[in-house]
N, CA, C and O of each residue as an XYZ file, in Angstrom:
448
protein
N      -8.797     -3.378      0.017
C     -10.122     -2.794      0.051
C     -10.520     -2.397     -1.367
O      -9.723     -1.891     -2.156
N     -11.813     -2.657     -1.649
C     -12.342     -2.727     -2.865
C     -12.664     -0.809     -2.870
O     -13.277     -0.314     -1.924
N     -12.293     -0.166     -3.725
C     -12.229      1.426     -3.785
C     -13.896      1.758     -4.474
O     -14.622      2.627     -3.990
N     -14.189      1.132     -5.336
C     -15.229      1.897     -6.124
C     -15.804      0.301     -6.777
O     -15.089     -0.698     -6.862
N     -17.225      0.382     -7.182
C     -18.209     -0.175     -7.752
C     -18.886      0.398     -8.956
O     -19.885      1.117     -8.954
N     -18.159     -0.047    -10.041
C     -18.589      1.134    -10.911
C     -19.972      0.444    -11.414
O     -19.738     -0.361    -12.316
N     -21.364      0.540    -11.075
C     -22.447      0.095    -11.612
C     -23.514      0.499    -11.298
O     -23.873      1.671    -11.184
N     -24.102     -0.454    -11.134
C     -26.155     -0.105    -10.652
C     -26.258     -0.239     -9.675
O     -25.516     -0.916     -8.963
N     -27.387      0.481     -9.284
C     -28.114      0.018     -7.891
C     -28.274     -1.298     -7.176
O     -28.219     -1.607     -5.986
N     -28.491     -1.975     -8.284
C     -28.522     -3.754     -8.521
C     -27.347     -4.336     -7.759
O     -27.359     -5.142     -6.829
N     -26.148     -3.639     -8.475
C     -24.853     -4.532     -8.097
C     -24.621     -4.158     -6.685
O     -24.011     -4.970     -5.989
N     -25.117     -2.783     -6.041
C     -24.379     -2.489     -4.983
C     -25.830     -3.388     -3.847
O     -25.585     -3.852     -2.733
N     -27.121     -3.422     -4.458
C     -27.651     -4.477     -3.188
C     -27.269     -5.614     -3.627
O     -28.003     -6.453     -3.105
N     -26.587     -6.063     -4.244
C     -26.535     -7.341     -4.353
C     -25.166     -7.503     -3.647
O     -24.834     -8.685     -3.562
N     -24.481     -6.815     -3.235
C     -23.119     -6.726     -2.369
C     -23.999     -6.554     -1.204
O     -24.246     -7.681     -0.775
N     -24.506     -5.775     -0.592
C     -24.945     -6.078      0.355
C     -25.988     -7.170      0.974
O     -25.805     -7.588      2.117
N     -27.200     -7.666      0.106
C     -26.954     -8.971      0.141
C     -26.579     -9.974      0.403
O     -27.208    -10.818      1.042
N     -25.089    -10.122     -0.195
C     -24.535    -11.326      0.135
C     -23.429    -11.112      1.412
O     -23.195    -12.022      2.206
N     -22.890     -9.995      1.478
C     -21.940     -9.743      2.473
C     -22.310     -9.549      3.469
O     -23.398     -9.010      3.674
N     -21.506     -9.933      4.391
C     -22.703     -9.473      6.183
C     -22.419     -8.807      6.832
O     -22.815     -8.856      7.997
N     -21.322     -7.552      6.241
C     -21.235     -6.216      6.788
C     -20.875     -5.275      5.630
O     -19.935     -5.511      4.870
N     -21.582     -4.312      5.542
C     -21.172     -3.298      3.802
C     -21.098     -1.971      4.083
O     -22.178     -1.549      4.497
N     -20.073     -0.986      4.006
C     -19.770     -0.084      4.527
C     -19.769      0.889      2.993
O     -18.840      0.729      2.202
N     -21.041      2.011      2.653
C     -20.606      2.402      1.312
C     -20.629      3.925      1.914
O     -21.453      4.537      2.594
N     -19.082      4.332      1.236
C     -18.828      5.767      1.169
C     -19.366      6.475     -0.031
O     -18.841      6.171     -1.102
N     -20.486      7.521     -0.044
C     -20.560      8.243     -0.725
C     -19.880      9.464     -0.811
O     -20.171     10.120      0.189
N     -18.930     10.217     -1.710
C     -18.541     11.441     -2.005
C     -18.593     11.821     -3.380
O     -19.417     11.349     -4.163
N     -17.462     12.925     -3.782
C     -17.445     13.347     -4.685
C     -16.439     14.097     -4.944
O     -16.414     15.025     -4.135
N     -15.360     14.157     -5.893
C     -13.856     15.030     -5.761
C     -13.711     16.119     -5.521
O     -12.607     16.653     -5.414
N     -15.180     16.877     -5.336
C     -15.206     18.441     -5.395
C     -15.550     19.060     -3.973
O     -15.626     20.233     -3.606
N     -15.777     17.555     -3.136
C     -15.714     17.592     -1.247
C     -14.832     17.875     -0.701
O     -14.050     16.988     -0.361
N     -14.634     18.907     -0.458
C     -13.184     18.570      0.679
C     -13.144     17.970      2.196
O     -12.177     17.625      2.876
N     -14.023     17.969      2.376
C     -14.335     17.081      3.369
C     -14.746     15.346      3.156
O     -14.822     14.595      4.128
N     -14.912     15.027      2.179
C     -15.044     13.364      1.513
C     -13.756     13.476      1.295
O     -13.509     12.284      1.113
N     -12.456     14.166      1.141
C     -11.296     13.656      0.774
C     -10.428     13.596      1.919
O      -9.596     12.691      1.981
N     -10.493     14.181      2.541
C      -9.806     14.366      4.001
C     -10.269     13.751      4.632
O      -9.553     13.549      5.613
N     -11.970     12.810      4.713
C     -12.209     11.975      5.835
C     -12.270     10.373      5.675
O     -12.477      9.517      6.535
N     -12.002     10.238      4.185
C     -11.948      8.962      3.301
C     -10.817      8.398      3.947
O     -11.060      7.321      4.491
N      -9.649      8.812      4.047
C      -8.565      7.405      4.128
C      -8.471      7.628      6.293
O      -7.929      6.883      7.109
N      -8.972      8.473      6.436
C      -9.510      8.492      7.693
C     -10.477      7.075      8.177
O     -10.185      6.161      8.947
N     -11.661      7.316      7.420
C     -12.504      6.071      7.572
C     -11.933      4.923      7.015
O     -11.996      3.956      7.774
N     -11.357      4.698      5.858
C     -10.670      3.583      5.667
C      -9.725      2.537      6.448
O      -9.772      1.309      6.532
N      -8.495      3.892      7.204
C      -8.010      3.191      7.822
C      -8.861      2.532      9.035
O      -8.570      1.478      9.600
N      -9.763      3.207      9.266
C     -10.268      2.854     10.640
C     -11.157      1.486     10.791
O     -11.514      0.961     11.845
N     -11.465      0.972      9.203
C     -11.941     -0.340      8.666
C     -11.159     -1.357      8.464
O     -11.421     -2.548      8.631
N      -9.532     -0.549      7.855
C      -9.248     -2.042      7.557
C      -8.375     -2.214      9.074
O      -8.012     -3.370      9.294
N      -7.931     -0.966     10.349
C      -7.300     -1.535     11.573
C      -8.056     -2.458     12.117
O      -7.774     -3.643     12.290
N      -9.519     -1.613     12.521
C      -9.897     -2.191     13.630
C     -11.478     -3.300     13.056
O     -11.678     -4.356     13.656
N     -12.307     -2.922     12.050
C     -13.229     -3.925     11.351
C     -12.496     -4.800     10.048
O     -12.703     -4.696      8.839
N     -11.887     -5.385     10.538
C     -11.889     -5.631      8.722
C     -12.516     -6.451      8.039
O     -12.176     -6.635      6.870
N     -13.536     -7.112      8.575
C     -14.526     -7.734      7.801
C     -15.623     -6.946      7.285
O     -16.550     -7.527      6.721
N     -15.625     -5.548      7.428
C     -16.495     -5.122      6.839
C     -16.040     -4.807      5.624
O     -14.879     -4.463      5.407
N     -17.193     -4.937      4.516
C     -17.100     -4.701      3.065
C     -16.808     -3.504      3.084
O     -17.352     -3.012      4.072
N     -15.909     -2.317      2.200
C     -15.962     -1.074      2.019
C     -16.466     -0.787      0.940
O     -16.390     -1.905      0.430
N     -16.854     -0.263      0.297
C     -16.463      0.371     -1.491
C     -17.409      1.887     -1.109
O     -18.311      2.235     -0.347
N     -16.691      2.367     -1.993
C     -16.592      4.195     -2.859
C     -17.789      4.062     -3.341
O     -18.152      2.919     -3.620
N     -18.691      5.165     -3.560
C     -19.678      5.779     -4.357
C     -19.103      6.832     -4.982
O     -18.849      7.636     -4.085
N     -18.723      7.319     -6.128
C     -18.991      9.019     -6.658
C     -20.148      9.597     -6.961
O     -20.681      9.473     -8.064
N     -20.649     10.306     -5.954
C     -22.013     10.813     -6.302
C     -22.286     11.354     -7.417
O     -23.474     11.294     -7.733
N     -21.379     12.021     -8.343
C     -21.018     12.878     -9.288
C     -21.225     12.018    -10.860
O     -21.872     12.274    -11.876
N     -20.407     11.008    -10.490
C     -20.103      9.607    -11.503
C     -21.474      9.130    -11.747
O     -22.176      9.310    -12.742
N     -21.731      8.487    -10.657
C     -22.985      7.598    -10.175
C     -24.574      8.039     -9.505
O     -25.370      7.364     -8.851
N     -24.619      9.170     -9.883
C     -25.990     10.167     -9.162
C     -27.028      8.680     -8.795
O     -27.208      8.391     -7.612
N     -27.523      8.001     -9.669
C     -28.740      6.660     -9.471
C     -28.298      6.112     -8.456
O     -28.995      6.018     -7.446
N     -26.676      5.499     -8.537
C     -26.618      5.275     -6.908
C     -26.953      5.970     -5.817
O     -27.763      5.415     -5.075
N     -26.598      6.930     -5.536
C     -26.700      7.831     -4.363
C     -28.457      7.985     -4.414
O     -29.046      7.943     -3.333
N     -29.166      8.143     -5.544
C     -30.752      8.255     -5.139
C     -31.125      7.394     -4.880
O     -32.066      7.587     -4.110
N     -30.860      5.771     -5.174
C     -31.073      4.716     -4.757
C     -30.971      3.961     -3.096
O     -31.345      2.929     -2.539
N     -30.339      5.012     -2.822
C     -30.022      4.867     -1.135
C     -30.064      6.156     -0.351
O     -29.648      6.331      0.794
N     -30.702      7.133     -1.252
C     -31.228      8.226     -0.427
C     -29.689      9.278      0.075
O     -29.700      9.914      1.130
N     -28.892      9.284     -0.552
C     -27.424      9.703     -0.151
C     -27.448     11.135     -0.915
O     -26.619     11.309     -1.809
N     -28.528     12.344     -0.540
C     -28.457     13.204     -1.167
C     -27.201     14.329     -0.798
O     -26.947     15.112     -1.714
N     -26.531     14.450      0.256
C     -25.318     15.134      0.937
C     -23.835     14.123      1.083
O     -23.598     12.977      1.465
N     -23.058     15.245      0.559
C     -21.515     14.367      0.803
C     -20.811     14.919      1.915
O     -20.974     16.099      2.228
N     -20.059     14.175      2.522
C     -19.779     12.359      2.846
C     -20.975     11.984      3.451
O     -21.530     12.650      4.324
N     -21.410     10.858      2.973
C     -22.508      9.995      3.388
C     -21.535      8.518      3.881
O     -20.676      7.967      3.193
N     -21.859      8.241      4.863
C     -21.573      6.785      5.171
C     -23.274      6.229      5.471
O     -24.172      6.857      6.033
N     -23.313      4.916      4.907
C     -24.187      3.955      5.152
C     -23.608      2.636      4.960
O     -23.066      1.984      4.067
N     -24.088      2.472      6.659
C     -23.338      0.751      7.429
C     -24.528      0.096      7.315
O     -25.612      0.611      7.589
N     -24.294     -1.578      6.724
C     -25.264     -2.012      6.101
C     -24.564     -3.539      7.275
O     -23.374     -3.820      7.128
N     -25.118     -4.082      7.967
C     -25.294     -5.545      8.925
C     -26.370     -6.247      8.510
O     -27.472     -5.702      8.573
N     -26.231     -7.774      7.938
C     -27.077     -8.563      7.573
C     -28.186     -8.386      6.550
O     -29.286     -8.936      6.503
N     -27.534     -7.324      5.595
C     -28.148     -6.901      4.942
C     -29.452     -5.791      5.092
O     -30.200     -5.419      4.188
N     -29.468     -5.447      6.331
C     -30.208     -4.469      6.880
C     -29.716     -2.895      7.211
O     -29.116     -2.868      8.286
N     -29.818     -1.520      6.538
C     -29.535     -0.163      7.031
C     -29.246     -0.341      8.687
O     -30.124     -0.719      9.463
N     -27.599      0.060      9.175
C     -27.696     -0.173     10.815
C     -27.780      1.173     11.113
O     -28.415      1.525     12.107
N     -27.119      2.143     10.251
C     -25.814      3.338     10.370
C     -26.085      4.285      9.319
O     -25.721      3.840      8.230
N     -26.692      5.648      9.250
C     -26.070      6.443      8.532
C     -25.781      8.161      8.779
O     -26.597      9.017      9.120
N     -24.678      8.271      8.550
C     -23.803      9.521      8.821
C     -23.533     10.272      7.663
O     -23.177      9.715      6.625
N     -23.665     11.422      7.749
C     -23.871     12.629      7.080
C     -22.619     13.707      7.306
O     -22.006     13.425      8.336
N     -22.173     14.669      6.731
C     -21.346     15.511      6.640
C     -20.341     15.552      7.767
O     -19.179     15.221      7.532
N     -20.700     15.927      8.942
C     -19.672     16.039      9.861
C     -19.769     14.974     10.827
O     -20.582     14.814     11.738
N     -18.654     14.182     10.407
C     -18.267     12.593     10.760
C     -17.162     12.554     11.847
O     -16.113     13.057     11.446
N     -17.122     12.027     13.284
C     -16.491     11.748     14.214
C     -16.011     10.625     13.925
O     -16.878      9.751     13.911
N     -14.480     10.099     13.567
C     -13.929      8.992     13.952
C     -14.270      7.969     15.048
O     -14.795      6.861     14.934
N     -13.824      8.644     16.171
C     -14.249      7.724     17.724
C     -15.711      7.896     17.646
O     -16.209      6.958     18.268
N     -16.605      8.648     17.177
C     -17.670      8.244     17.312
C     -18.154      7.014     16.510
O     -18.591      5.985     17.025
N     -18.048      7.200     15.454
C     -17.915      5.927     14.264
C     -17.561      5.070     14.582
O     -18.382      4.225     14.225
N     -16.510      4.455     15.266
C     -15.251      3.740     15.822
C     -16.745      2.826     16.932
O     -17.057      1.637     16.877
N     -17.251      3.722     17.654
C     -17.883      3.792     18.849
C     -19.584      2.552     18.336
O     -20.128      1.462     18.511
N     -19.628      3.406     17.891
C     -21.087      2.826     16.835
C     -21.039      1.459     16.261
O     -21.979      0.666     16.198
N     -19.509      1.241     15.745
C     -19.433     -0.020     14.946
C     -19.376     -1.628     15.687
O     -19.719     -2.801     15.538
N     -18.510     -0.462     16.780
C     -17.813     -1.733     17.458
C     -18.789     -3.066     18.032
O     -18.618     -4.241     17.707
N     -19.559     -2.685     18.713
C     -21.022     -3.766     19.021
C     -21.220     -4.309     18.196
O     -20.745     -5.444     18.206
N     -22.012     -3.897     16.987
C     -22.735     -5.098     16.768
C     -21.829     -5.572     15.708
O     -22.331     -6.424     14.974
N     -20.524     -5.200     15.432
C     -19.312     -5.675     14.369
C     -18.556     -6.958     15.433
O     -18.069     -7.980     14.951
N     -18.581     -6.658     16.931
C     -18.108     -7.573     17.736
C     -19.108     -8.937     17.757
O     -18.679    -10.071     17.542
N     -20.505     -8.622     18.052
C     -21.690     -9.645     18.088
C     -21.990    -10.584     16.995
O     -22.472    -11.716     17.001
N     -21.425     -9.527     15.714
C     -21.717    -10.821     14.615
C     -20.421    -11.465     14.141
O     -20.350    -12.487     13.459
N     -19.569    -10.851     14.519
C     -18.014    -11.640     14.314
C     -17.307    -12.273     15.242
O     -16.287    -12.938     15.065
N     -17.900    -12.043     16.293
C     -17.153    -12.691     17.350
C     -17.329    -14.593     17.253
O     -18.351    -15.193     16.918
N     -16.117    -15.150     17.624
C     -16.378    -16.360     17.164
C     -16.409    -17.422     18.640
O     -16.633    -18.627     18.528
């Protein structure tokens, strides 16, 4: 799993773009809750999705990113399908709910 994107706004639509599922974590090291729910969500991408794209935001690092996608609160998840906003979750993040949310339309466009 790709951890971090260190760039522009540019590079991160242009990952979503081309990829046909993009999963971007926004946090920041000074969250304690983005650090404790990060390898939480991770694992839960690469068990059960793993075609979805992951990568890291540091809101802290990267502020233009995070205004560029409206990610003003940490942990931000925004699930990106066919290049279209499907998903976005804010501070207090449920696993099985997440888990719950993905599974459809991650089954509909991957299913072969």
């Amino acid at each position: 799993m790709e951890k971090t994107i260190p760039g522009t706004p540019n590079e991160y639509q242009q990952l979503i773009d081309k990829e046909d599922a993009v999963l971007i974590y926004f946090y920041n090291d000074n969250c304690a809750p983005c650090l404790s729910l990060r390898p939480k969500v991770e694992d839960l991408v690469d068990d059960k999705f793993p075609k979805i794209k992951m990568v890291l935001s540091d809101s802290l690092a990267h502020p233009e990113v995070s205004a560029h996608f409206g990610a003003f609160s940490n942990p931000t998840l925004i699930l990106f399908f066919g290049g279209r906003e499907y998903r976005r979750e804010s501070k207090y993040i449920s696993i099985p709910q997440l888990a719950q949310t993905i599974e459809r339309p991650y089954n509909m466009l991957f299913s072969s």
